[in-house]
C-alpha positions as CSV (number, residue, x, y, z in Angstrom):
1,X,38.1,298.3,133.6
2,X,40.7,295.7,134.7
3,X,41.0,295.3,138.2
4,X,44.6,293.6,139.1
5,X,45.0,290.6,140.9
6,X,45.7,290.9,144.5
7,X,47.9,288.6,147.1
8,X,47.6,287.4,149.9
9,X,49.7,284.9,152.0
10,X,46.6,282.9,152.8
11,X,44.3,282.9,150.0
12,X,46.6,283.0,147.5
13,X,45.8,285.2,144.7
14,X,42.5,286.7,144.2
15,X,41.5,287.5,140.9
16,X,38.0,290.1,140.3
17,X,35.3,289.0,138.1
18,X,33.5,292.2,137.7
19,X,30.5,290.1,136.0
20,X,29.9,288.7,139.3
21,X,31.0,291.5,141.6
22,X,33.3,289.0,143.7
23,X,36.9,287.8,143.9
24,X,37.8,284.2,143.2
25,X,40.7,282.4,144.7
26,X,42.0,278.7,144.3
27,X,42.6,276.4,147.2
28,X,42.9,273.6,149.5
29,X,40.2,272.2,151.4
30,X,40.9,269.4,153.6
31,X,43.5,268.0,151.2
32,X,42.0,269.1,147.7
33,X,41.7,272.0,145.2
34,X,38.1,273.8,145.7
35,X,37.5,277.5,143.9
36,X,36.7,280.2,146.8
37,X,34.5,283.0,145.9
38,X,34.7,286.2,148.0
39,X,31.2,288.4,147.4
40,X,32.0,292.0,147.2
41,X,29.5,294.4,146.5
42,X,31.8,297.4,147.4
43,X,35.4,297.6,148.3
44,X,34.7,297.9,151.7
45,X,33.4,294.4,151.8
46,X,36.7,292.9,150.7
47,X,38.6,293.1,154.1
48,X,35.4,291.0,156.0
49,X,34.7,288.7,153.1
50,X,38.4,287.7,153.3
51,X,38.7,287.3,157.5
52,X,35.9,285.2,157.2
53,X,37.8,283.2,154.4
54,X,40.7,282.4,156.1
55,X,38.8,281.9,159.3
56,X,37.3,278.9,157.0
57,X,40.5,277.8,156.1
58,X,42.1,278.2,159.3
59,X,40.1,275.6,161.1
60,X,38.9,273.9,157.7
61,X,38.8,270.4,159.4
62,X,36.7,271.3,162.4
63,X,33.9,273.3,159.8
64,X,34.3,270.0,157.0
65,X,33.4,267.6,160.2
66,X,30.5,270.3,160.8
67,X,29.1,270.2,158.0
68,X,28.9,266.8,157.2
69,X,27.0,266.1,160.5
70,X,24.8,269.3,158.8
71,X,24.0,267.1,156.0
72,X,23.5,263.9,157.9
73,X,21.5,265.9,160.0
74,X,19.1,267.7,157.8
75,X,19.8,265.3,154.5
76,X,20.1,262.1,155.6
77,X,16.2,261.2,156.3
78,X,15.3,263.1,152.9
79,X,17.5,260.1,150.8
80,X,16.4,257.4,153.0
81,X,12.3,258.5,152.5
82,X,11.5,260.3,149.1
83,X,14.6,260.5,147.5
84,X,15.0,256.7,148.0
85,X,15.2,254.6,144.8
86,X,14.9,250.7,145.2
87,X,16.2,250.5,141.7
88,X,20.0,252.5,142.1
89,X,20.4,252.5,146.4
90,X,21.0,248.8,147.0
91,X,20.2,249.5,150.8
92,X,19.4,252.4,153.3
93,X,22.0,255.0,153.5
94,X,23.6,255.7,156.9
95,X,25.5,258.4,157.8
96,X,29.0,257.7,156.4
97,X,27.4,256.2,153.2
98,X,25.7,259.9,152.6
99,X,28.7,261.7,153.1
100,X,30.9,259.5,151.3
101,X,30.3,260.2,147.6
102,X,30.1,264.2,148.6
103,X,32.9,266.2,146.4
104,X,33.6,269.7,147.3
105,X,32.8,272.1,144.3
106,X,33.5,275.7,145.7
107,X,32.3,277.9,147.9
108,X,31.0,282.1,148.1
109,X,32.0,283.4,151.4
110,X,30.5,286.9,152.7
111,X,32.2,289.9,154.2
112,X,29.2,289.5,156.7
113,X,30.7,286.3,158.3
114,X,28.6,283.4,156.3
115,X,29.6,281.0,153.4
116,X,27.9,278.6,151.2
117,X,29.6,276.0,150.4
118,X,28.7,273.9,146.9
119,X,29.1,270.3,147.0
120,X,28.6,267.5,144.1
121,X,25.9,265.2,144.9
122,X,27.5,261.9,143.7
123,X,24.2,261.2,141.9
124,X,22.6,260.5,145.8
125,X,19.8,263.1,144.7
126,X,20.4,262.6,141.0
127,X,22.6,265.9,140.4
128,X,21.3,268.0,143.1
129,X,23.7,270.3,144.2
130,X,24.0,270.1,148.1
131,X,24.5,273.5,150.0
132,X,25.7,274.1,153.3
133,X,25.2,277.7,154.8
134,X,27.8,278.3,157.6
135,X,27.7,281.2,159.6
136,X,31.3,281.6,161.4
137,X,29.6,284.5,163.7
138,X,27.2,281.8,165.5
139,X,28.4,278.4,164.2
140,X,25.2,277.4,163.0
141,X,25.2,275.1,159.7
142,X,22.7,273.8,157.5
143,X,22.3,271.7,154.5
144,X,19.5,271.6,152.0
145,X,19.3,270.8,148.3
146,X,19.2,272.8,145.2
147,X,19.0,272.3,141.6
């Protein structure tokens, strides 16, 4: 069954991927085209995952600041001990140097108030996607690695 597209003035159109069971939208983050997943596992779920969206977009600066301290944080002492490779890091990374090479791939957001966001390692943990769990509802963010 083909679900239609739907509007909105924020997010742009939404268009359903019923393989995945969510709505995908395209738009700007801090200055630059990212792809914005809404998770819907029933209809009702479409209203919340969408607050939370623009909620995200709203104050987009304030959460990007957030959660690059989240990956300075709970990253930066992972690259500068294991992940550290005499070889390709010419010195210890500090906090802008970790951030730096970071490129915004998308993101899911949740009608429950939380996101994920996806971000492109720059080769810092050799292709490692980094992922940064926000959670509008109590402002906590964290970063880990996956991949």
């Amino acid at each position: 069954m083909m679900v239609e597209p739907l509007v909105d003035s924020v997010l742009g159109e939404l268009r359903y991927n019923a393989k995945l069971g969510w709505y995908d939208a395209d738009v700007q983050w801090c200055g630059a085209s990212a792809s914005m997943s809404l998770s819907v596992e029933q209809v009702d779920d479409l209203p919340g995952a969408a607050a939370t969206a623009k909620a995200l977009l709203e104050g987009q600066t304030t959460w990007q600041a957030r959660m690059m301290e989240a990956v300075v944080r709970d990253l930066l002492d992972l690259k500068n001990g294991e992940w550290f490779d005499p070889e390709h890091d010419a010195a210890p990374y500090t906090p802008e140097t970790l951030v730096a090479p970071l490129t915004l791939e998308g993101a899911t957001i949740f009608a429950d108030g939380t996101a994920t966001f996806f971000f492109e390692d720059g080769n810092l943990f050799f292709g490692h996607t980094i992922l940064v769990a926000v959670d509008t509802a109590s402002g906590d963010v964290t970063a880990d690695l996956a991949g």
